[in-house]
matplotlib code that plots the C-alpha trace (Angstrom):
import matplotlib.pyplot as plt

x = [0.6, -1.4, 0.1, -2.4, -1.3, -4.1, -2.4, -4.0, -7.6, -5.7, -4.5, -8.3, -10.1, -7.6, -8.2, -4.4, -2.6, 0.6, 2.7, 1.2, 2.4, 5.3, 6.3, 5.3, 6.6, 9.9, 9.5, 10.5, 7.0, 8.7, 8.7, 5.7, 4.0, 6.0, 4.1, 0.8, 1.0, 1.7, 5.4, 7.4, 8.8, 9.9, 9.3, 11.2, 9.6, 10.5, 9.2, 5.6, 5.8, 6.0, 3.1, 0.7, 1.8, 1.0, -2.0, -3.0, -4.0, -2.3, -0.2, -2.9, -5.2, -1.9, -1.0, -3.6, -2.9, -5.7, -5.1, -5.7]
y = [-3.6, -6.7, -9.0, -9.3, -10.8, -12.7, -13.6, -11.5, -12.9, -16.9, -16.3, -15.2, -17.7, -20.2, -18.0, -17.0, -14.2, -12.9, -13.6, -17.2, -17.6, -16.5, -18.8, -21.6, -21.1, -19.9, -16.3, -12.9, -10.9, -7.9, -10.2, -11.5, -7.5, -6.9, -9.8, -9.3, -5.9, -6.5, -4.4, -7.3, -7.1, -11.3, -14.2, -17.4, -20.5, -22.2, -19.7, -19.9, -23.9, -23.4, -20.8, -23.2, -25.9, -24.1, -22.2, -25.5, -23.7, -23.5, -20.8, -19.1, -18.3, -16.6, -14.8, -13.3, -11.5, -8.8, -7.3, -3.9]
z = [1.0, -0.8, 2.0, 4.6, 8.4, 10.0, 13.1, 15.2, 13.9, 14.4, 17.8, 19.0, 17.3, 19.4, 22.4, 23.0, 24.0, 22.4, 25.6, 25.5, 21.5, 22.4, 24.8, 22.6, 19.3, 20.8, 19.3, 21.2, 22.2, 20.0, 16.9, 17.4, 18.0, 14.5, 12.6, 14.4, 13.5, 9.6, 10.2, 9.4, 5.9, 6.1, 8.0, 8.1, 6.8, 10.2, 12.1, 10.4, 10.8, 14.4, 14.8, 12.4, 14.6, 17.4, 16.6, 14.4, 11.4, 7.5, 6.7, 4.5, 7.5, 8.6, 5.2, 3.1, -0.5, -1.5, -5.0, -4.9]

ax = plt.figure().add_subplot(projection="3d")
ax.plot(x, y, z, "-o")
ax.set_aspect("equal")
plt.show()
């Protein structure tokens, strides 16, 4: 898939743990695992407001394309 998730690489740099995102932005730890993991075939523009709020970031250190 060309779609690249970088949360994982976001929530370390921030020094946070998935249970600790997840109590922020609001989002179930399931959900969250789904994303992180790159499983997820959408996400809600809402949703990724909250976790670049959150992790302060913008939503391309998040989401990555890579042409293959």
């Amino acid at each position: 898939m060309p779609l690249i998730v970088n949360l994982d690489v976001m929530m370390a740099k921030r020094k946070m743990s998935l249970n600790e995102l997840s109590d922020k932005v609001g989002i179930t730890l399931s959900n969250l695992s789904i994303l992180k993991t790159g499983k997820a075939k959408a996400i809600r523009f809402s949703t990724l407001e909250a976790i670049c709020e959150v992790l302060d970031c913008q939503p391309g250190d998040i989401l990555e394309y890579r042409n293959s």
